[in-house]
Structures are given as C-alpha cells and as structure tokens.
CHARMM internal coordinates of N, CA and C (Angstrom, degrees):
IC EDIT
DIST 1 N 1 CA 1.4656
DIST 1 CA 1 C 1.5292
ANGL 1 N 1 CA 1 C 110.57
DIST 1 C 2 N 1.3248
ANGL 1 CA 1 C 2 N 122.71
DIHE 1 N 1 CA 1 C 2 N -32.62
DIST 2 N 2 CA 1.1083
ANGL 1 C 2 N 2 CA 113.70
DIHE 1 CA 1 C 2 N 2 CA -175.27
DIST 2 CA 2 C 1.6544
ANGL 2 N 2 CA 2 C 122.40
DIHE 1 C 2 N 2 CA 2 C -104.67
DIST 2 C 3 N 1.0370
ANGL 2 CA 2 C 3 N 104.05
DIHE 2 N 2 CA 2 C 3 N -6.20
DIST 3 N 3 CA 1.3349
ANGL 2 C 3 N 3 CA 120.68
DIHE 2 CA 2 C 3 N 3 CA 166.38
DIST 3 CA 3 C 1.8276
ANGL 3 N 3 CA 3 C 106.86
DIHE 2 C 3 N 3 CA 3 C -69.38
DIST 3 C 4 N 1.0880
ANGL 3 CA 3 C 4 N 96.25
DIHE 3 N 3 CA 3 C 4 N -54.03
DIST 4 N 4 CA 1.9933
ANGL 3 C 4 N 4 CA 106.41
DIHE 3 CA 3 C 4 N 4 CA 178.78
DIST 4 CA 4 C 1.0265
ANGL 4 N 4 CA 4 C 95.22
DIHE 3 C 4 N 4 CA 4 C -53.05
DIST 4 C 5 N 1.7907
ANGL 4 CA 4 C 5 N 148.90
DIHE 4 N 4 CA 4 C 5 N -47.71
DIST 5 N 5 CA 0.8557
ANGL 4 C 5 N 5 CA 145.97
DIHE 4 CA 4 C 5 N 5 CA -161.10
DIST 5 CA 5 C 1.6362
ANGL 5 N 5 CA 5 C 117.92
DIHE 4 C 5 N 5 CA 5 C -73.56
DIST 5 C 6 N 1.9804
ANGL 5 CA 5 C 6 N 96.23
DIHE 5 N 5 CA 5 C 6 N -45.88
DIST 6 N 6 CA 1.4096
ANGL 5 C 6 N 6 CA 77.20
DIHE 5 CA 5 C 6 N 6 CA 171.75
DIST 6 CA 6 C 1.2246
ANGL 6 N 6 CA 6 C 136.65
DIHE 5 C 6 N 6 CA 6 C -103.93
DIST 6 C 7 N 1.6225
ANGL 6 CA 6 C 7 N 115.51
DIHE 6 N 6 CA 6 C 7 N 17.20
DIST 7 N 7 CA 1.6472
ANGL 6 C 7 N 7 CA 133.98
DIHE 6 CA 6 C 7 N 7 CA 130.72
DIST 7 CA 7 C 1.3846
ANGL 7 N 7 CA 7 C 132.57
DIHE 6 C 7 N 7 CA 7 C -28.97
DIST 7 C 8 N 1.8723
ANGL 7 CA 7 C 8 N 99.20
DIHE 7 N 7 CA 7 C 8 N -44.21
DIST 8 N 8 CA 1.4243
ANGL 7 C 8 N 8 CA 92.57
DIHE 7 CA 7 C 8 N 8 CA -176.46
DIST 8 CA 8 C 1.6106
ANGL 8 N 8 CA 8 C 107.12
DIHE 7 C 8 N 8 CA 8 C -95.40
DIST 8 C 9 N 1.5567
ANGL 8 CA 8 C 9 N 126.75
DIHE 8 N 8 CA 8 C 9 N -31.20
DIST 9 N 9 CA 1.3548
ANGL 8 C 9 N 9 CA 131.59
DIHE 8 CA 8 C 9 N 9 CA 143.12
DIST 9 CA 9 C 1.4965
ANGL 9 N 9 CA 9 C 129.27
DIHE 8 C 9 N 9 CA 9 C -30.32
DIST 9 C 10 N 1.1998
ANGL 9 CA 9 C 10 N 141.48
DIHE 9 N 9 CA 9 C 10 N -22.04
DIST 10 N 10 CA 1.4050
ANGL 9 C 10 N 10 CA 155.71
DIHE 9 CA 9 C 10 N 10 CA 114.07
DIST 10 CA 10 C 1.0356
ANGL 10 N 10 CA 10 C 124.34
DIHE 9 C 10 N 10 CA 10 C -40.40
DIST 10 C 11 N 1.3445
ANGL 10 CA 10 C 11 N 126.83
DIHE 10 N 10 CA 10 C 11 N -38.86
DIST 11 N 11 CA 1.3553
ANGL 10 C 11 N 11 CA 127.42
DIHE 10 CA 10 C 11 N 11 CA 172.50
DIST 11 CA 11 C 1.6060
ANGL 11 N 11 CA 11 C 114.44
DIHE 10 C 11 N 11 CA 11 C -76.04
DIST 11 C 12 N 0.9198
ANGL 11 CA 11 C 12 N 115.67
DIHE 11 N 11 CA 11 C 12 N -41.37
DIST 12 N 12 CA 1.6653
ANGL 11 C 12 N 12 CA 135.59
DIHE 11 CA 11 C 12 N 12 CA 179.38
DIST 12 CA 12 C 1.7282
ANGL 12 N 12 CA 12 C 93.83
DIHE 11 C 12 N 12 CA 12 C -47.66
DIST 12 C 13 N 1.5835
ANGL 12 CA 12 C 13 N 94.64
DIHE 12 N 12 CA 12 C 13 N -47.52
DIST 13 N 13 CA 2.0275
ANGL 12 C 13 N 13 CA 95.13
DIHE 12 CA 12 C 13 N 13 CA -149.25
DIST 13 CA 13 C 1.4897
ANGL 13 N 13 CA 13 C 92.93
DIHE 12 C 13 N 13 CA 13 C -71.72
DIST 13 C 14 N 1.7189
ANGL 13 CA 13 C 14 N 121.83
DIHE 13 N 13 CA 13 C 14 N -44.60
DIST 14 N 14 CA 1.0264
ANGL 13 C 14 N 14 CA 130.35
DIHE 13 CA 13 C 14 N 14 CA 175.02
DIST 14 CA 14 C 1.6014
ANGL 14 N 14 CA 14 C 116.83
DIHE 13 C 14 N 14 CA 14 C -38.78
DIST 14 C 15 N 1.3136
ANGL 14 CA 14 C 15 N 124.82
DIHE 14 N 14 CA 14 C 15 N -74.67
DIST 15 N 15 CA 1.3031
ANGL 14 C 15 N 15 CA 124.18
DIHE 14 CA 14 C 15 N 15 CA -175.05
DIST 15 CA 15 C 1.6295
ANGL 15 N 15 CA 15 C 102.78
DIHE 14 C 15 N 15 CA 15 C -64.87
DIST 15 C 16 N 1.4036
ANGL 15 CA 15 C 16 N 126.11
DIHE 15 N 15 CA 15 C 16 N -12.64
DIST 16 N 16 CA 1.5984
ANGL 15 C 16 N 16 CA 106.59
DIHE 15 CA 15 C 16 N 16 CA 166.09
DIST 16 CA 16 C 1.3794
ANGL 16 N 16 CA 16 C 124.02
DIHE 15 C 16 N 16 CA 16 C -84.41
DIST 16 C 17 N 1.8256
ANGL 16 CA 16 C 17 N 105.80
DIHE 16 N 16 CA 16 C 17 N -16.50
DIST 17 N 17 CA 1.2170
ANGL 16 C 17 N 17 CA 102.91
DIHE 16 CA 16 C 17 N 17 CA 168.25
DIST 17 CA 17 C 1.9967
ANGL 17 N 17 CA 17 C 108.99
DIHE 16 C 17 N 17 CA 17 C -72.97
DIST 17 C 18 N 1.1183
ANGL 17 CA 17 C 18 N 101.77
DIHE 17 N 17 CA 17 C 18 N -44.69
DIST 18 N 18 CA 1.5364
ANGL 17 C 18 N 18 CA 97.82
DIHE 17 CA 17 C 18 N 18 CA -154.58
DIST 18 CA 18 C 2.1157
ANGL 18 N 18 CA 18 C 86.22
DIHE 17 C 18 N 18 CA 18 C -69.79
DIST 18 C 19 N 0.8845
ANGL 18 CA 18 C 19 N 124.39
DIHE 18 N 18 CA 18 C 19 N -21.40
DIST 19 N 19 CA 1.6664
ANGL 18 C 19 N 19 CA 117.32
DIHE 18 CA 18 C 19 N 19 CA 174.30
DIST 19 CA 19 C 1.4694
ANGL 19 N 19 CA 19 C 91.44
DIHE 18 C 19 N 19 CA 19 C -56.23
DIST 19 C 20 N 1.2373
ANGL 19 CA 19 C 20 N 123.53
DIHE 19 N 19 CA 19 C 20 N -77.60
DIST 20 N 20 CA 1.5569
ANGL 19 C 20 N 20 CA 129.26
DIHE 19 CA 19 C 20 N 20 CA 173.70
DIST 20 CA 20 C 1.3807
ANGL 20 N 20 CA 20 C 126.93
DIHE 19 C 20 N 20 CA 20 C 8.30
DIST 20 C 21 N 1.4526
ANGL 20 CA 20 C 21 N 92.33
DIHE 20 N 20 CA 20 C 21 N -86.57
DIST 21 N 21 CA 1.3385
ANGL 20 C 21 N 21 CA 128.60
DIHE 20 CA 20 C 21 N 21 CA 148.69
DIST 21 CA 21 C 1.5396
ANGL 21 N 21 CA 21 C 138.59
DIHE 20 C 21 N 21 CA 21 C 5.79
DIST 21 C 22 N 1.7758
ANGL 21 CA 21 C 22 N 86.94
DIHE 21 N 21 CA 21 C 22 N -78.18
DIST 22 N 22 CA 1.3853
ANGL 21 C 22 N 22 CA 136.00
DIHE 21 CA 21 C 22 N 22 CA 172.50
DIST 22 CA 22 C 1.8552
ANGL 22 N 22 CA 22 C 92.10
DIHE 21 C 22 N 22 CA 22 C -63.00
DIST 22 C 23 N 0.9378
ANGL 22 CA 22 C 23 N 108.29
DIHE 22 N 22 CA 22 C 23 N -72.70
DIST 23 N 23 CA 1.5356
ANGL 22 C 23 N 23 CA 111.12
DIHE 22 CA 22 C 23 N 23 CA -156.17
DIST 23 CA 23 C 1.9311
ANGL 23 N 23 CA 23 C 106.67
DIHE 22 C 23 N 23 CA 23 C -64.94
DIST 23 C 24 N 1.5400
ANGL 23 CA 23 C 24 N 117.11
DIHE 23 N 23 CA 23 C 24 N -33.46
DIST 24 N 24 CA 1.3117
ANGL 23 C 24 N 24 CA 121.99
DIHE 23 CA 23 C 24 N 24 CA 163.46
DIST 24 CA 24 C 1.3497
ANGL 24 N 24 CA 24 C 121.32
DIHE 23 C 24 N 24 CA 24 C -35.70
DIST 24 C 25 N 2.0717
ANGL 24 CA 24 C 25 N 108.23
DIHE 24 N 24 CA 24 C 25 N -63.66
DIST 25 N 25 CA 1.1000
ANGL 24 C 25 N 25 CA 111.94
DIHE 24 CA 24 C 25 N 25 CA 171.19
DIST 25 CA 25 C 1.6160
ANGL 25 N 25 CA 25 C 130.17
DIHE 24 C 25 N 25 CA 25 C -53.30
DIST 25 C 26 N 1.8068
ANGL 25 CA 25 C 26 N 112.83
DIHE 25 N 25 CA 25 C 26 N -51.86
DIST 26 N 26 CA 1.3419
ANGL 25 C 26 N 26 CA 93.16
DIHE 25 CA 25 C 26 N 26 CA 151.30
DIST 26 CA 26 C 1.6353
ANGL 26 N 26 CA 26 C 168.44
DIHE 25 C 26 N 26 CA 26 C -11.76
DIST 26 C 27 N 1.5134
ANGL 26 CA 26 C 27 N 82.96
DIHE 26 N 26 CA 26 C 27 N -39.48
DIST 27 N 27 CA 1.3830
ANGL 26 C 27 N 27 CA 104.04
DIHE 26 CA 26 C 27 N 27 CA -168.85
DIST 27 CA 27 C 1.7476
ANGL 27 N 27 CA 27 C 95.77
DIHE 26 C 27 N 27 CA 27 C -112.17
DIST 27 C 28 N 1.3025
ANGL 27 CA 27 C 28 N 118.94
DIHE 27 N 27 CA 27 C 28 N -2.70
DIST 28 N 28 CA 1.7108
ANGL 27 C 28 N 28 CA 113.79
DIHE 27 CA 27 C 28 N 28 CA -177.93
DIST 28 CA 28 C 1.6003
ANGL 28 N 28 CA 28 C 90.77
DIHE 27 C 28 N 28 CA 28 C -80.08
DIST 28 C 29 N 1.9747
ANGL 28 CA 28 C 29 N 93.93
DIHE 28 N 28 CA 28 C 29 N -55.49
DIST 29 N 29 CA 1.5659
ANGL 28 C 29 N 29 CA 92.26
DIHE 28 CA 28 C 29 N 29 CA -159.92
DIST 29 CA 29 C 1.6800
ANGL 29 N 29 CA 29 C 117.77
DIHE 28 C 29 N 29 CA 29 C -72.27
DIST 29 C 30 N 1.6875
ANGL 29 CA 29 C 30 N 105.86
DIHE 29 N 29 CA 29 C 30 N -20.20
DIST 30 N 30 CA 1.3720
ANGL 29 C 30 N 30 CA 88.22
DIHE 29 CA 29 C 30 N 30 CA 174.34
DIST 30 CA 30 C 2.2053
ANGL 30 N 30 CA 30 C 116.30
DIHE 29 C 30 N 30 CA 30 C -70.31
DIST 30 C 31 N 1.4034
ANGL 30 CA 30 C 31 N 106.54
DIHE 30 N 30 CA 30 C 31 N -35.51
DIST 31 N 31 CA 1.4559
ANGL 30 C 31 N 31 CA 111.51
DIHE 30 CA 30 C 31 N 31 CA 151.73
DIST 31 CA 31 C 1.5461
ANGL 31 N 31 CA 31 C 110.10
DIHE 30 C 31 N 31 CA 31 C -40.91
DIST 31 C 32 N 0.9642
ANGL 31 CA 31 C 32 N 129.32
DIHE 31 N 31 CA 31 C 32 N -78.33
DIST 32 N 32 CA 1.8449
ANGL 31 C 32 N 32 CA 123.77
DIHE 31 CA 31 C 32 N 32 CA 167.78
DIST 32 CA 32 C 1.3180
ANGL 32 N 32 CA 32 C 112.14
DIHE 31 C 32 N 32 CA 32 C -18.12
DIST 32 C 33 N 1.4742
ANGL 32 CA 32 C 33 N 128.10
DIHE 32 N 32 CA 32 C 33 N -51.71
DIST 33 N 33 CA 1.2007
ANGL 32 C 33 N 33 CA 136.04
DIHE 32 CA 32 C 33 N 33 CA -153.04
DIST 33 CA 33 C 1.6701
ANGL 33 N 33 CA 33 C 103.69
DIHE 32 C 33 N 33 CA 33 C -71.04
DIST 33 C 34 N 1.4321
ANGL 33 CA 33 C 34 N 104.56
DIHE 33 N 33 CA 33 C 34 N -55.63
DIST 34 N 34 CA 1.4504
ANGL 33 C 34 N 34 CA 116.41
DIHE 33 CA 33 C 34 N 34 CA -163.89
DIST 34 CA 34 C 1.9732
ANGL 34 N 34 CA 34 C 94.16
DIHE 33 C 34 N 34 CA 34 C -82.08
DIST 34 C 35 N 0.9962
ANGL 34 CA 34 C 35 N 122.17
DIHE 34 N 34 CA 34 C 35 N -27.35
DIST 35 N 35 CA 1.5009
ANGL 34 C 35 N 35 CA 120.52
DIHE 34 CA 34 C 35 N 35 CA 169.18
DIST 35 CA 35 C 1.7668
ANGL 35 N 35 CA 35 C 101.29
DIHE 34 C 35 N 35 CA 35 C -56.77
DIST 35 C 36 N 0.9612
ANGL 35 CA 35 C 36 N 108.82
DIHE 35 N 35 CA 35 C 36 N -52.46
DIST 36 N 36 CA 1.5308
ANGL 35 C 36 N 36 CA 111.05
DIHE 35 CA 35 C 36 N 36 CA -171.95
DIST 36 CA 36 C 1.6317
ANGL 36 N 36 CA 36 C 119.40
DIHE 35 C 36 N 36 CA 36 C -64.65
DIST 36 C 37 N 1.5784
ANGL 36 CA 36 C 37 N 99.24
DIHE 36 N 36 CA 36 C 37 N -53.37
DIST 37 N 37 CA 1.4463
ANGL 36 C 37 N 37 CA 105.18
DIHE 36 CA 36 C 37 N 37 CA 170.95
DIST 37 CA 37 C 1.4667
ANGL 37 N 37 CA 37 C 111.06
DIHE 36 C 37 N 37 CA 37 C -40.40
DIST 37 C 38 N 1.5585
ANGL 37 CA 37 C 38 N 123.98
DIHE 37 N 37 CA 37 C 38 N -48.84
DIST 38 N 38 CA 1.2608
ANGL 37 C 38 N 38 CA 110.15
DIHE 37 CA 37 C 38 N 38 CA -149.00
DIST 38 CA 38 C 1.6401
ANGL 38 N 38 CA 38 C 93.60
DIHE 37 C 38 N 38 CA 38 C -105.13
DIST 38 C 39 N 1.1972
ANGL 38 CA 38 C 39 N 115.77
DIHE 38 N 38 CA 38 C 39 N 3.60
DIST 39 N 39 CA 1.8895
ANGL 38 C 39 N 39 CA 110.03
DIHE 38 CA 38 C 39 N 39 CA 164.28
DIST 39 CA 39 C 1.6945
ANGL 39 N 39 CA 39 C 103.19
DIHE 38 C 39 N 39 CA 39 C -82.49
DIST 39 C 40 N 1.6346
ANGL 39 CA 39 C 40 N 117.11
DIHE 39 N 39 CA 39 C 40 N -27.30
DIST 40 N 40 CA 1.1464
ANGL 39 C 40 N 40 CA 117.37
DIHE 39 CA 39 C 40 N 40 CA 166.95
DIST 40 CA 40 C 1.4529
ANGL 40 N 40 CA 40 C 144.63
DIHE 39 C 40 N 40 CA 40 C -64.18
DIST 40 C 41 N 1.4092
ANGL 40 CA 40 C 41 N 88.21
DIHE 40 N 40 CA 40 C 41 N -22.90
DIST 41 N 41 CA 1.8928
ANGL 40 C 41 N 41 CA 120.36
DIHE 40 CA 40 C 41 N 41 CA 175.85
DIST 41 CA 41 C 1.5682
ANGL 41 N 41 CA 41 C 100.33
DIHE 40 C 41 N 41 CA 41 C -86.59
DIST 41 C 42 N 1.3926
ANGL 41 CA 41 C 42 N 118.11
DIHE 41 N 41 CA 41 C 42 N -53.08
DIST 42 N 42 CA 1.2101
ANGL 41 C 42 N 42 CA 106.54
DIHE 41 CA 41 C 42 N 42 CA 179.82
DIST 42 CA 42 C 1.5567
ANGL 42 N 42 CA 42 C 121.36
DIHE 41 C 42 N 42 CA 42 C -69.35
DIST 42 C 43 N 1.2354
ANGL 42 CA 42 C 43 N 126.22
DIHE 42 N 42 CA 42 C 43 N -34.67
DIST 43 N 43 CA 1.7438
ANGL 42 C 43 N 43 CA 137.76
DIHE 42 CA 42 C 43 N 43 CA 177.33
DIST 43 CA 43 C 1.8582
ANGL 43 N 43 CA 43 C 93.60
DIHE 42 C 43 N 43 CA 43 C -47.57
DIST 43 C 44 N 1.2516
ANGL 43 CA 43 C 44 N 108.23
DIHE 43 N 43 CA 43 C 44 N -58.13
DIST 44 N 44 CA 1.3343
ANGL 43 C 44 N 44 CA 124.83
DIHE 43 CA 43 C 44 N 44 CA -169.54
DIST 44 CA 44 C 1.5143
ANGL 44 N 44 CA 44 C 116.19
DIHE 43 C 44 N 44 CA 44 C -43.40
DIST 44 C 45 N 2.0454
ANGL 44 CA 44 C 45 N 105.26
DIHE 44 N 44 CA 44 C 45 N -47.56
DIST 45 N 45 CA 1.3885
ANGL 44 C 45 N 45 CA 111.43
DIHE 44 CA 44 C 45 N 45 CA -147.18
DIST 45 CA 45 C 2.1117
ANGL 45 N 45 CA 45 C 78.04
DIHE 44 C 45 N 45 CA 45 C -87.24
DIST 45 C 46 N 1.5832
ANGL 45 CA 45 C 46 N 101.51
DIHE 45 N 45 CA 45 C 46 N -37.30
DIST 46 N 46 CA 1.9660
ANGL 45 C 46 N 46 CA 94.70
DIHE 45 CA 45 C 46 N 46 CA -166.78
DIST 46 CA 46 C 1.9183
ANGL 46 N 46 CA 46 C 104.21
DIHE 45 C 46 N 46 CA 46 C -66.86
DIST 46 C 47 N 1.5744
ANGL 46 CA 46 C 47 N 108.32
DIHE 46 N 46 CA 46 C 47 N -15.53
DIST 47 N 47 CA 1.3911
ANGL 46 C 47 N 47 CA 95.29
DIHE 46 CA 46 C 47 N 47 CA 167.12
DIST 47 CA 47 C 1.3923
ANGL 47 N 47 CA 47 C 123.40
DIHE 46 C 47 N 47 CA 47 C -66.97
DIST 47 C 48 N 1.1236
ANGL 47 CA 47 C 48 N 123.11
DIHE 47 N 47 CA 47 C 48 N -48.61
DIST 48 N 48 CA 1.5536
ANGL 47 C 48 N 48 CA 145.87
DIHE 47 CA 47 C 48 N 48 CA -172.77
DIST 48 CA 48 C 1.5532
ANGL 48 N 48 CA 48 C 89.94
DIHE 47 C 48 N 48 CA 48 C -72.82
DIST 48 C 49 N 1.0315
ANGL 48 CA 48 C 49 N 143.57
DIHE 48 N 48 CA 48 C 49 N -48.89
DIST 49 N 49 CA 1.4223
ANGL 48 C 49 N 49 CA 135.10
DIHE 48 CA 48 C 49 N 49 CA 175.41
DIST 49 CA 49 C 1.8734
ANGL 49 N 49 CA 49 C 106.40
DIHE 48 C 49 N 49 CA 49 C -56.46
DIST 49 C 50 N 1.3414
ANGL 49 CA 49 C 50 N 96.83
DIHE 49 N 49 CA 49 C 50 N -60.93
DIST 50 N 50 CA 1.6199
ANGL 49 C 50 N 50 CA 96.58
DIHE 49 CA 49 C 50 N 50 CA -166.31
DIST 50 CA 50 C 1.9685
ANGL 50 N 50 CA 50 C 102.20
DIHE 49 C 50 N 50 CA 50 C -57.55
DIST 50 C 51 N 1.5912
ANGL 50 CA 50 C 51 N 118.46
DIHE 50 N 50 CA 50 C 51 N -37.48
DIST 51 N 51 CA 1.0088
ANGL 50 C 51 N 51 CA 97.32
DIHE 50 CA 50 C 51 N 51 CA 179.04
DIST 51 CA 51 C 1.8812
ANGL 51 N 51 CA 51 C 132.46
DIHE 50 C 51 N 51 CA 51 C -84.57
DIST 51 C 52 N 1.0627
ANGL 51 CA 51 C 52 N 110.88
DIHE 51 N 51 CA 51 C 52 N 9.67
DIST 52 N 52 CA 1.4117
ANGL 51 C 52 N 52 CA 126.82
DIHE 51 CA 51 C 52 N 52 CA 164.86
DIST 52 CA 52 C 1.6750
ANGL 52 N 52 CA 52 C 126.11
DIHE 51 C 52 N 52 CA 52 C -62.19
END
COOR INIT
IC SEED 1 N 1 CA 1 C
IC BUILD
C-alpha cells in the first residue's frame, strides 16, 4: 500500500515537473520569437536606410 502510494506521489511530482518544464520553454521561445522579430525589423529598416 505504501509503496503504490509513493509511486503515484512520484508520479504526480514528475508530470508537475515536466508541465514546468514544458511551460518554461514556452515562454523562452515565445521571448525568442519577439527578440527575433524585432532584430528582423531592425536588419530590415538599417538595410533600406544603408541603401538610400
């Protein structure tokens, strides 16, 4: 009985870590995303500048 218990208590911590996890990366790559967009906006605006 108590072994099952602390199988399924391990299991619990497990899938809250990997939710964790999961949700960290989310939030790096959507941070990545908007870092990128706006190195992309800017590359864009100093091209169009430099070629003027």
């Amino acid at each position: 009985m108590t072994q099952t218990l602390m199988i399924i208590i391990i299991m619990i911590g497990l899938y809250q870590t990997w939710g964790y996890l999961v949700y960290m990366t989310r939030i790096a790559l959507s941070i990545l995303g908007r870092v990128a967009g706006l190195v992309l906006i800017f590359a864009i605006l100093l091209l169009l500048a430099l070629s003027i």
